[in-house]
TORKOL-4160 file (C-alpha; in steps of 0.2 Angstrom, whole numbers, padded with zeros to 4 digits, m for minus):
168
<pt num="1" X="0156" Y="m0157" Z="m0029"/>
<pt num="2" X="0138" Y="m0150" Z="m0034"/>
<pt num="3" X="0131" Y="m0151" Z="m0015"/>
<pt num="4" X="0122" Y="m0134" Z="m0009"/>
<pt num="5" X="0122" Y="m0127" Z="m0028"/>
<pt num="6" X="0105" Y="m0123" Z="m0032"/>
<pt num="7" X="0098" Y="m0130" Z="m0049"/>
<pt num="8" X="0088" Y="m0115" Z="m0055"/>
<pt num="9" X="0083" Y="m0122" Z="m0075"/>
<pt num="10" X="0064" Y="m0122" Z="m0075"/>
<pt num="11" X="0053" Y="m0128" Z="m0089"/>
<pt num="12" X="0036" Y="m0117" Z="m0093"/>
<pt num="13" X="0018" Y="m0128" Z="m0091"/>
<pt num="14" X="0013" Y="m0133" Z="m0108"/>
<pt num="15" X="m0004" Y="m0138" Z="m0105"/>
<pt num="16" X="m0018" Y="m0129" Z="m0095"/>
<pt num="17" X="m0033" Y="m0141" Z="m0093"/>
<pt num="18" X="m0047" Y="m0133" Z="m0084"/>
<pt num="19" X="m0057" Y="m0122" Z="m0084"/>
<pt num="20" X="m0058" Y="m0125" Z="m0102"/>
<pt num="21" X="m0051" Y="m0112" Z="m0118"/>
<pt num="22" X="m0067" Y="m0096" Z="m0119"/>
<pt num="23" X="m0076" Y="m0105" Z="m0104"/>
<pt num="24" X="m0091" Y="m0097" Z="m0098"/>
<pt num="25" X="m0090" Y="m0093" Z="m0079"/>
<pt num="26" X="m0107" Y="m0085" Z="m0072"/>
<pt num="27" X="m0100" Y="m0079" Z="m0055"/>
<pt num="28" X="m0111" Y="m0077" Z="m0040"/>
<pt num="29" X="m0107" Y="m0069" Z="m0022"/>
<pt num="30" X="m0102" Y="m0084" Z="m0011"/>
<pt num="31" X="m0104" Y="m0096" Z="m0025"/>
<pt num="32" X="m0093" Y="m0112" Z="m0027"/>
<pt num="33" X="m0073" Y="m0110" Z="m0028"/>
<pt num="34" X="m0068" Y="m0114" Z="m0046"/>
<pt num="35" X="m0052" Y="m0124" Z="m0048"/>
<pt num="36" X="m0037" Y="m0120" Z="m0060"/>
<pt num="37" X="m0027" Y="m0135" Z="m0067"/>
<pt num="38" X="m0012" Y="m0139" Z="m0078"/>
<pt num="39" X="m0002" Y="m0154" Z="m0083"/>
<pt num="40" X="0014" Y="m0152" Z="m0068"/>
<pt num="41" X="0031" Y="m0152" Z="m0071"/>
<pt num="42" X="0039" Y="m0169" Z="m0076"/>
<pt num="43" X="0053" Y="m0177" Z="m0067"/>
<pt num="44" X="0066" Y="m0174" Z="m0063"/>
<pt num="45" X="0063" Y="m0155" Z="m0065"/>
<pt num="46" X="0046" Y="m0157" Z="m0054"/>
<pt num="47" X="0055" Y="m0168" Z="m0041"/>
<pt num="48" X="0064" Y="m0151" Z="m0036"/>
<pt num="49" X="0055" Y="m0139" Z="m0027"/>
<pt num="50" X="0045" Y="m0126" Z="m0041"/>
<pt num="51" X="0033" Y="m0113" Z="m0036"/>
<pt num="52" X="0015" Y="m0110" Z="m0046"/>
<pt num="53" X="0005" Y="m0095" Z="m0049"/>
<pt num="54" X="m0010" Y="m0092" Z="m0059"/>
<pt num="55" X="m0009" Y="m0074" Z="m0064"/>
<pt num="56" X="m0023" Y="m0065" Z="m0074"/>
<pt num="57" X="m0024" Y="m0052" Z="m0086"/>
<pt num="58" X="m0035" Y="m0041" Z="m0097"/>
<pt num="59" X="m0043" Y="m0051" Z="m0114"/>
<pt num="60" X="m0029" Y="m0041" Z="m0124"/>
<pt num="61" X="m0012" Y="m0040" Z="m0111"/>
<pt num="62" X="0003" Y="m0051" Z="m0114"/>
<pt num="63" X="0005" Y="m0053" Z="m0095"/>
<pt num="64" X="0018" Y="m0043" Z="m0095"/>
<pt num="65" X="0008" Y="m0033" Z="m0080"/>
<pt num="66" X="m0004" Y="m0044" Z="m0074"/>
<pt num="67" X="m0021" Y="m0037" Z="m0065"/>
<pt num="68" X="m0018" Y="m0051" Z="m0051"/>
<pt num="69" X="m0008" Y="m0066" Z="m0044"/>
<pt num="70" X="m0014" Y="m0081" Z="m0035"/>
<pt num="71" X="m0003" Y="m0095" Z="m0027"/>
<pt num="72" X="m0009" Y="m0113" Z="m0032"/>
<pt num="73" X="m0014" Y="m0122" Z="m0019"/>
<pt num="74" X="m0004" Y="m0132" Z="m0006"/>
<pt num="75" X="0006" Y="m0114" Z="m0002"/>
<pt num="76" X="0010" Y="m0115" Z="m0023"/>
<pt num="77" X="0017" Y="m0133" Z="m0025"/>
<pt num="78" X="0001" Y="m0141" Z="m0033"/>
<pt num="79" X="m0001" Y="m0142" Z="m0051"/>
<pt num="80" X="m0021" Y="m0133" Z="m0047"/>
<pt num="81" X="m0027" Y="m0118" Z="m0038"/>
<pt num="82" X="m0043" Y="m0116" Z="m0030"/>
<pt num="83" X="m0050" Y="m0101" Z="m0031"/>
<pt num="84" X="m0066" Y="m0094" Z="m0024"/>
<pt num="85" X="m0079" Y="m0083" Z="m0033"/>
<pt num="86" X="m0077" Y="m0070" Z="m0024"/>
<pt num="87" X="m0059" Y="m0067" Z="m0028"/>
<pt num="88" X="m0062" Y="m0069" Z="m0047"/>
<pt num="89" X="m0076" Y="m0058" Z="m0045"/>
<pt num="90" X="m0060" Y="m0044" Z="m0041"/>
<pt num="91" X="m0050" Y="m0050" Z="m0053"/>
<pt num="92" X="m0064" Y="m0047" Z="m0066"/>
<pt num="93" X="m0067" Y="m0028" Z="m0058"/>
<pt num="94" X="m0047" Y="m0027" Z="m0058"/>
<pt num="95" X="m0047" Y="m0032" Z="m0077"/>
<pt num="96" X="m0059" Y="m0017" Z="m0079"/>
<pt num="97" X="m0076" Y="m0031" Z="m0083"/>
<pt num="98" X="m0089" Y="m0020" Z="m0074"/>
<pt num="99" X="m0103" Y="m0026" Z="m0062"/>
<pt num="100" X="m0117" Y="m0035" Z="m0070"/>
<pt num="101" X="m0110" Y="m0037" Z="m0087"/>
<pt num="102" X="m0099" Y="m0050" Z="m0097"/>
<pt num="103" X="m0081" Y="m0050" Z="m0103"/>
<pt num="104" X="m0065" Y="m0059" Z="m0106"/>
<pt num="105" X="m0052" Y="m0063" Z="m0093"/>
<pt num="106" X="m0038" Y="m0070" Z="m0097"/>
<pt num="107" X="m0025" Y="m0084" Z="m0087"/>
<pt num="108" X="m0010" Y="m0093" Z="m0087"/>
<pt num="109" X="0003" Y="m0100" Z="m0077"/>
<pt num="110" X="0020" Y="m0095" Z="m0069"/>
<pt num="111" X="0032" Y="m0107" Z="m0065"/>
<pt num="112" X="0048" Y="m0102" Z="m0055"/>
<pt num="113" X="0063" Y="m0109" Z="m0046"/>
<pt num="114" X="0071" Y="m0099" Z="m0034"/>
<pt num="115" X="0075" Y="m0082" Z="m0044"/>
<pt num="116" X="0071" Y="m0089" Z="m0064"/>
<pt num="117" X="0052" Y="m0088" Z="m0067"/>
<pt num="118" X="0044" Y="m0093" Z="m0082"/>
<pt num="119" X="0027" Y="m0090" Z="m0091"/>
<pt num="120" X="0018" Y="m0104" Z="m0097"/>
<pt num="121" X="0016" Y="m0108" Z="m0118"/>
<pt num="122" X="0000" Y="m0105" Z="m0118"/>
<pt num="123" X="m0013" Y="m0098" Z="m0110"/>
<pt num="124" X="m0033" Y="m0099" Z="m0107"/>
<pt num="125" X="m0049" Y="m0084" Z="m0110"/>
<pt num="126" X="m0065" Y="m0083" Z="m0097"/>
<pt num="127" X="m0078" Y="m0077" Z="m0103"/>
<pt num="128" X="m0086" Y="m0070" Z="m0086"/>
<pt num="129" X="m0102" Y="m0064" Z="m0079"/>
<pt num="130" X="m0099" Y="m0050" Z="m0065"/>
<pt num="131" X="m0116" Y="m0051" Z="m0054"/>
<pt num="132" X="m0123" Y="m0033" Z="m0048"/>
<pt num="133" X="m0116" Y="m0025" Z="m0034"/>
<pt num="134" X="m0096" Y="m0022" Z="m0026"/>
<pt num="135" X="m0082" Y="m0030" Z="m0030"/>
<pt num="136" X="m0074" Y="m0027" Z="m0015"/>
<pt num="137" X="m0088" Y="m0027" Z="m0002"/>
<pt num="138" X="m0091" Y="m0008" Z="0010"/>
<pt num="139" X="m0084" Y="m0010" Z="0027"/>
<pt num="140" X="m0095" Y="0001" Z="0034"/>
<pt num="141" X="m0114" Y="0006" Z="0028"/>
<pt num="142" X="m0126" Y="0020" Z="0032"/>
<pt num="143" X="m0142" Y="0027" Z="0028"/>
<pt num="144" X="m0150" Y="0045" Z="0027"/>
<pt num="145" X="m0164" Y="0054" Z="0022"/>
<pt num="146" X="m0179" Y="0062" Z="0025"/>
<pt num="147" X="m0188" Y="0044" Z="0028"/>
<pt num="148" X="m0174" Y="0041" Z="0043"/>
<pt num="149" X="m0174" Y="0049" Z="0059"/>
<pt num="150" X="m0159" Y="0059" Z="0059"/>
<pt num="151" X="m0166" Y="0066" Z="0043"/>
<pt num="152" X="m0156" Y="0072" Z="0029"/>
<pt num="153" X="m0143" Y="0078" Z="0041"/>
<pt num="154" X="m0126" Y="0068" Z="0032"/>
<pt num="155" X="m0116" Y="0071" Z="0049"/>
<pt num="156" X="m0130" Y="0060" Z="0056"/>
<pt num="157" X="m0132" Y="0047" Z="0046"/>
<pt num="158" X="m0137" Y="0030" Z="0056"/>
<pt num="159" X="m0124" Y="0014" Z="0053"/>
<pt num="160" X="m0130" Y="m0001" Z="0049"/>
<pt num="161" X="m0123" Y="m0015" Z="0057"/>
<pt num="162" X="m0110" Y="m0026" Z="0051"/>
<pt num="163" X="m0116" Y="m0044" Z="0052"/>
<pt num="164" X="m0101" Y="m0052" Z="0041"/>
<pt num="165" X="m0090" Y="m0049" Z="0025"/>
<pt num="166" X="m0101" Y="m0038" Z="0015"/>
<pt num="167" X="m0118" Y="m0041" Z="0026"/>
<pt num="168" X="m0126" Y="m0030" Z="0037"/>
């Protein structure tokens, strides 16, 4: 009787489909999210339930120690991800691409089953364009200076004030 054992066999994704192999993303704060895809598991192996991750790493790791992790979308059952610019504008800081400049990102797919994980066959380069500014937006801002009226005084620097994620 086979009933409560777990099946943990899990194939790799064979096929990532978009973005595109050395696609050129131009990222921009706020801009639209940019969605993953890959060919799914076939049945009966995809009628279980198996968890998807898009993981990133530099142009030349082995993703051995990826810079970041993302479920797919639909809590990591869907064969896409939907990620926003944003997020991949860390990643790129992460994978050490610095602000206002160009690089290679690279991305694949991790399938698992309960403990039995397994990297996709192949995998896909970005080429990405970081805009200027953060990563990782301040929380807080300030200014001083002898144009400000607490002066040059740093313990007196004014706060701006925070408006949104990044906006103040």
């Amino acid at each position: 009787d086979n009933k409560g054992i777990l099946n943990t066999t899990v194939t790799p994704v064979s096929t990532l489909t978009a973005p595109l192999n050395n696609a050129s993303l131009s990222l921009t704060p706020g801009g639209v999210n940019i969605t993953f895809t890959w060919n799914a598991l076939p049945a009966p192996e995809g009628a279980d339930l198996v968890l998807y991750e898009v993981v990133f790493d530099k142009a030349g790791g082995d993703f051995s120690k990826p810079v970041y992790k993302i479920l797919s979308d639909g809590s990591g059952v869907e064969a896409q991800a939907t990620i926003p610019q944003d997020t991949l504008n860390k990643i790129a800081s992460m994978a050490g691409i610095a602000s206002s400049s160009t690089g290679s990102l690279k991305w694949a797919v991790m399938t698992s089953k309960a403990t039995n994980a397994k990297l996709s066959t192949t995998s896909s380069t970005l080429q990405i364009t970081r805009p200027a500014g953060f990563a990782v937006p301040p929380v807080a801002l300030y200014v001083t200076g002898s144009a400000t009226e607490a002066g040059t005084d740093v313990s007196k620097a004014i706060a701006f004030k925070k408006i949104s994620a990044g906006v103040f």
